[in-house]
N, C-alpha and C positions, 0 to 999 in steps of 0.2 A: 529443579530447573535443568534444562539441557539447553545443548547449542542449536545452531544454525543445522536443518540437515541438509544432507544432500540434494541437490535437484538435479535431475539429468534433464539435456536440452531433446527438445521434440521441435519438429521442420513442419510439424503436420499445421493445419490450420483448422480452427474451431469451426471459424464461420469463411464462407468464401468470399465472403463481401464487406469484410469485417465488419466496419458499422459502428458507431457510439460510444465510447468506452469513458465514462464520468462516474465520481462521486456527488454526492447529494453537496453543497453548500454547507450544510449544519457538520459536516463530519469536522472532527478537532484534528489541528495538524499540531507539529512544533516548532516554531522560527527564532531564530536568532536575531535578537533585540538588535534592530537597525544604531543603536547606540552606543553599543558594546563592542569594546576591542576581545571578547572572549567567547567563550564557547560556556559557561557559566551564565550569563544574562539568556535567557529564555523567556519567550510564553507561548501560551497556547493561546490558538487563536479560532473560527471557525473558517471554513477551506473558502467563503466566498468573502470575505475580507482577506485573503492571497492577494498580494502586487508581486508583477513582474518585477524580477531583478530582486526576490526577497530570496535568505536563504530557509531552505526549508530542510528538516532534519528527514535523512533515509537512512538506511542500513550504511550506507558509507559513511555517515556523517553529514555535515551539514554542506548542500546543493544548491547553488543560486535556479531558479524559476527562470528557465529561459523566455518560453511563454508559455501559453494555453492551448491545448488542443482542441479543445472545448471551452465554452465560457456561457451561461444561457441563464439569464436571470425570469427563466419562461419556466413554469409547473411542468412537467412529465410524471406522469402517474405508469410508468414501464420498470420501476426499478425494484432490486432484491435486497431485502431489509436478512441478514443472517446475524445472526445474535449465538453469543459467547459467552461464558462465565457472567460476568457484569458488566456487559459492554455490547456493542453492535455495528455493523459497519453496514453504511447505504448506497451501493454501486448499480451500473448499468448491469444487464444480465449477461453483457458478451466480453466484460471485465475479465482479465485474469488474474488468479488467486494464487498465491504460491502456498500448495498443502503439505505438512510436515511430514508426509511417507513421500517424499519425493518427486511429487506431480505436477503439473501446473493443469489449471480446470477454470473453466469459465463460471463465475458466479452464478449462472443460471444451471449449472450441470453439477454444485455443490450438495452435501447429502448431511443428515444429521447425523453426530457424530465422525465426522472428517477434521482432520483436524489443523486450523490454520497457523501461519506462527506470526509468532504475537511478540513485542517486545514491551513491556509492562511501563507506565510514565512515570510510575513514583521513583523509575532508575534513574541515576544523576547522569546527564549527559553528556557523552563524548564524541569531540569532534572525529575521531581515530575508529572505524568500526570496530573495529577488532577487541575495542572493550564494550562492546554491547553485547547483553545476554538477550537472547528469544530464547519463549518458552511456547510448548505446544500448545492451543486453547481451542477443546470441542467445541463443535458447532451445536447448536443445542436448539436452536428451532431456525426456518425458514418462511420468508414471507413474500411472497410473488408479487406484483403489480402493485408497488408501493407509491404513493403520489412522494412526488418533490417539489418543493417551489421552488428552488434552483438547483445546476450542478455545474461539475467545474473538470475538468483534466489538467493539470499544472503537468508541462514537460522540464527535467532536469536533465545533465548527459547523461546518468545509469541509466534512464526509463523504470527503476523502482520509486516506490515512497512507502513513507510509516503513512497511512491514515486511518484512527483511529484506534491504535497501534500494531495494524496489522500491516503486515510486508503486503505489497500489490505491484504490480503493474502497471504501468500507463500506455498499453497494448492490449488490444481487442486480437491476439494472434500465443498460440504455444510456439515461446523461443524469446520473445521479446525480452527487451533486459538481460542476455545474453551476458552485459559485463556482471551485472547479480551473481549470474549464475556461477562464474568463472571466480570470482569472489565467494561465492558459499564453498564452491570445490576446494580453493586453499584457507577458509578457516578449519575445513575438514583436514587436514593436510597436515594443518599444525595444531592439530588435537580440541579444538575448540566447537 
């Protein structure tokens, strides 16, 4: 296992027009049981059963769902299926990815063998980021023009989320999630 790495912030822009930036619907998030005074009551759920005003767990911790930046219970056959160890994550192509050498890349521009970071679900979960471990997880195949029947952008105030346990962005732009970033800088800081 290793930590969180570094990511330095880039101003540049992927696309000039940005454009789309969703998960599929079926990808698993993690929410805190609308019932529960604790951070211990969890489930997993799929990302198109998300309500606004739920909190959903990110690298910080657990984040109320402002709204949706996206919301489309309409098929799109546009998206990038990239698959990991035993797992896979279903996003638009102009999504950005935060890669464990330091980079941020748009889903469409990901390569096998890159490597995303990943925070594993069998971990017990902490409201506090700073006790969350990410570990690196290759990219081990890619698959272009994936059909969806639905997809979703849930906005939180980082602009990061876990989905599927992968750290993402809710920005179609390199820089976005800027408070992430500033947060990975000081787990690096204090040795983590």
């Amino acid at each position: 296992n290793s930590k969180i790495p570094k990511i330095f912030q880039k101003k540049k822009k992927i696309f000039k027009q940005g454009g789309m930036a969703c998960f599929s619907g079926e990808s698993i998030i993690t929410i805190l049981d609308k019932n529960s005074k604790t951070t211990t009551n969890t489930k997993q759920l799929e990302l198109k059963n998300l309500q606004k005003n739920d909190l959903i767990l990110t690298p910080y911790g657990f984040e109320k769902v402002t709204t949706f930046l996206h919301a489309s219970f309409q098929p799109a056959d546009n998206f990038v299926r990239i698959e990991f160890s035993d797992n896979d994550i279903v996003v638009s192509p102009n999504h950005i990815l935060y890669l464990h050498d330091g980079s941020q890349v748009a889903a469409n521009d990901v390569k096998i063998n890159d490597s995303l970071i990943f925070k594993h679900n069998s971990e017990n979960v902490m409201e506090n980021s700073n006790q969350m471990t990410f570990t690196p997880t290759k990219i081990t195949k890619i698959t272009k023009n994936v059909h969806v029947d639905t997809f979703f952008s849930p906005l939180v105030t980082s602009g990061v989320l876990l989905i599927d346990g992968v750290v993402v962005s809710v920005y179609s732009e390199v820089g976005g999630g800027s408070a992430f970033l500033s947060q990975i800088n000081q787990f690096r800081k204090n040795g983590l």
